[in-house]
Legacy VTK file of the C-alpha trace (Angstrom):
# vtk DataFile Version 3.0
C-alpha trace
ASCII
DATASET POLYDATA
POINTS 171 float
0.428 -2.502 -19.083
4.066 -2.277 -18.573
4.029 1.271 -19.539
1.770 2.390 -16.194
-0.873 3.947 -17.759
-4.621 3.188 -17.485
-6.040 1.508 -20.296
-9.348 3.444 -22.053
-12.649 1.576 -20.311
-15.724 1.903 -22.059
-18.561 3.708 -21.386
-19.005 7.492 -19.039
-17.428 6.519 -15.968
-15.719 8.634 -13.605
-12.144 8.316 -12.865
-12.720 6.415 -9.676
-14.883 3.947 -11.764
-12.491 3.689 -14.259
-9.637 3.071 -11.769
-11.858 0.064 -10.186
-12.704 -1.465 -13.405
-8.713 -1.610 -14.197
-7.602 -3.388 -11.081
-10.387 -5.766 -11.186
-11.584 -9.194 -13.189
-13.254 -12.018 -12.837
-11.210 -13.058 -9.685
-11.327 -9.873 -7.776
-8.590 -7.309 -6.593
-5.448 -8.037 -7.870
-2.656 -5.543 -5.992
-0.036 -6.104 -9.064
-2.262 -4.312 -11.167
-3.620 -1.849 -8.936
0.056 -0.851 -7.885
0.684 0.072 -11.662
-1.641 2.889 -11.407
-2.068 3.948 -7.979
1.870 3.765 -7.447
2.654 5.811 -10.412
0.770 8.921 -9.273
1.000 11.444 -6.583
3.105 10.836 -3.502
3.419 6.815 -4.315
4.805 7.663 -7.520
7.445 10.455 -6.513
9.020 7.927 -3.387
8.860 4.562 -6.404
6.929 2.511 -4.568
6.523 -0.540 -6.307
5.118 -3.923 -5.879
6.712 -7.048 -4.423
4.372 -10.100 -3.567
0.585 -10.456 -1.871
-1.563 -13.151 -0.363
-5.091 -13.241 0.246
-5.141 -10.839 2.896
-1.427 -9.271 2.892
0.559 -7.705 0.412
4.091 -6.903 0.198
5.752 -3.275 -1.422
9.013 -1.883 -1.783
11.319 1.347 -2.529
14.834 1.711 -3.103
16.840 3.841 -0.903
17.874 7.460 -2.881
19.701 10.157 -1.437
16.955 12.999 -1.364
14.435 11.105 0.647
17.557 10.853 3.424
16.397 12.285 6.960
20.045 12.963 8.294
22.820 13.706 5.524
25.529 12.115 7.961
23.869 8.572 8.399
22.033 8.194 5.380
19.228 7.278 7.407
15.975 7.183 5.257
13.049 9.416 6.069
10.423 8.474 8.391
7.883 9.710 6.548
8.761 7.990 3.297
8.292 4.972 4.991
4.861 5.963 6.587
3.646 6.467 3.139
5.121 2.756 2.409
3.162 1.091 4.993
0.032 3.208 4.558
-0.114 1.915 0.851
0.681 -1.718 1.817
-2.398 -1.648 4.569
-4.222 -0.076 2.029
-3.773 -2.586 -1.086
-4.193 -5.116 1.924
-7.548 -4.390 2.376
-8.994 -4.079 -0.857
-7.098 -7.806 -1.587
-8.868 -8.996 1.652
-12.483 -7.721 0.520
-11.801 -8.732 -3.396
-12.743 -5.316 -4.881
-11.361 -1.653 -5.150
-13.831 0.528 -2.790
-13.105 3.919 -1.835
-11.699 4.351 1.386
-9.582 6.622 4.205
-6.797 6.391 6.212
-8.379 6.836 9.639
-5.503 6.063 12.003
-2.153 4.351 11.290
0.462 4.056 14.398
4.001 3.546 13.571
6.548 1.886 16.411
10.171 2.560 14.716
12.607 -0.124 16.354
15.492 0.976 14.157
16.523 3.021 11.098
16.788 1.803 7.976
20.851 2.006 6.853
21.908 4.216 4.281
21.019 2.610 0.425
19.044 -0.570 2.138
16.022 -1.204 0.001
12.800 -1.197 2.465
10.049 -3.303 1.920
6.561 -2.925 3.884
3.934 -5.334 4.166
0.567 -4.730 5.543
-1.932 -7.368 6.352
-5.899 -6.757 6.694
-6.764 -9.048 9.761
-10.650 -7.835 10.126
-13.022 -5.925 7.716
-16.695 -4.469 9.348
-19.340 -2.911 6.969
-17.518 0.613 8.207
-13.930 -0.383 8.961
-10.822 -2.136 8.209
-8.119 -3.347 10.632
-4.934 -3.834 9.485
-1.227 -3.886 10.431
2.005 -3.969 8.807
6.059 -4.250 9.611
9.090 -2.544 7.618
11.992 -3.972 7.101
14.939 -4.376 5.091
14.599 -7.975 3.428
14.368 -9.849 6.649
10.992 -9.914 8.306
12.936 -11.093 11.627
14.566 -8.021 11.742
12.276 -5.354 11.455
12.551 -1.180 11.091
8.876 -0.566 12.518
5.582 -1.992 13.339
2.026 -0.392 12.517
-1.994 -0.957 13.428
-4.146 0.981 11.443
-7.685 1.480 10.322
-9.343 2.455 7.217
-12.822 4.416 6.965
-14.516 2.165 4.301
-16.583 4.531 1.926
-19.679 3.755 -0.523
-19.120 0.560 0.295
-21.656 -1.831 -1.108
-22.153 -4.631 1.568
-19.024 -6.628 1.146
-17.777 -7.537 4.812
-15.522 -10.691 4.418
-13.623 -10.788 7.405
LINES 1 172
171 0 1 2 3 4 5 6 7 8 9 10 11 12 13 14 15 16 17 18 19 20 21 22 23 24 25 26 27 28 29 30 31 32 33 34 35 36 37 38 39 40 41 42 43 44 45 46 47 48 49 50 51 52 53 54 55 56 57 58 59 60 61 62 63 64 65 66 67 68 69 70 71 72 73 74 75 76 77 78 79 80 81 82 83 84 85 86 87 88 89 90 91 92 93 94 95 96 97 98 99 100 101 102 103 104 105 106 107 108 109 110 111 112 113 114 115 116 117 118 119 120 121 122 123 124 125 126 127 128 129 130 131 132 133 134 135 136 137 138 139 140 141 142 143 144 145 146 147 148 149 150 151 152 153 154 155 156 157 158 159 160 161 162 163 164 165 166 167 168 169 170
């Protein structure tokens, strides 16, 4: 699947179906996979975002520093929102990892505390972590940073609306 694109599943399904049945198997969510096609489209795919590692309840993106998603043409410094959008999608692959299946859900509330900028052509990485999943709601939170974890751009604590879910609630 190097190539990004979404492999033909059988059957009438819509594209949300089909999307679920491509990041899943026998073992579940795998964020690798569902980074390939959820990363190459829309906003995700404009800013590059791309994956980096994951655990079971964590996983770990990047994007590259570029000059048009620069906040302040002096500094270099990278746009805040760019690296909103980051985060968001790490605490969102996070939670679907956590539960072991794709399920529809929103981005209810996500809180950002910047500590620093990111330097001008620093490569950012984000990692979110799911720490709690209810039948309605995940909790998650997340840090940016710039390779080293110690040294961090911004924190976040978020939750997700989960929607049509169907009963999964591993927590």
């Amino acid at each position: 699947m190097s190539d990004g694109k979404m492999p033909e599943v059988s059957g009438k399904l819509t594209p949300e179906q089909q999307r679920a049945e491509y990041i899943k198997n026998d073992n579940g969510f795998h964020p690798r996979e569902a980074n390939k096609v959820l990363g190459a489209l829309g906003h995700s795919g404009f800013l590059g975002i791309d994956y980096s590692d994951h655990g079971d309840d964590w996983v770990e993106l990047f994007m590259d520093w570029r000059s048009d998603l620069v906040a302040d043409a002096d500094s270099g410094i990278f746009a805040s929102s760019a690296v909103i959008t980051l985060i968001d999608n790490a605490t969102s692959l996070a939670l679907w990892t956590k539960q072991g299946s794709f399920q529809p859900q929103v981005t209810m509330d996500l809180r950002l505390d910047y500590l620093r900028p990111s330097p001008k052509e620093a490569r950012i990485y984000g990692r979110g972590t799911c720490y709690h999943i209810t039948q309605n709601v995940g909790f998650v939170r997340g840090t940016a940073h710039n390779g080293d974890p110690d040294d961090p751009i911004a924190f976040a604590s978020g939750t997700f609306m989960r929607l049509h879910n169907s009963g999964n609630t591993k927590t």
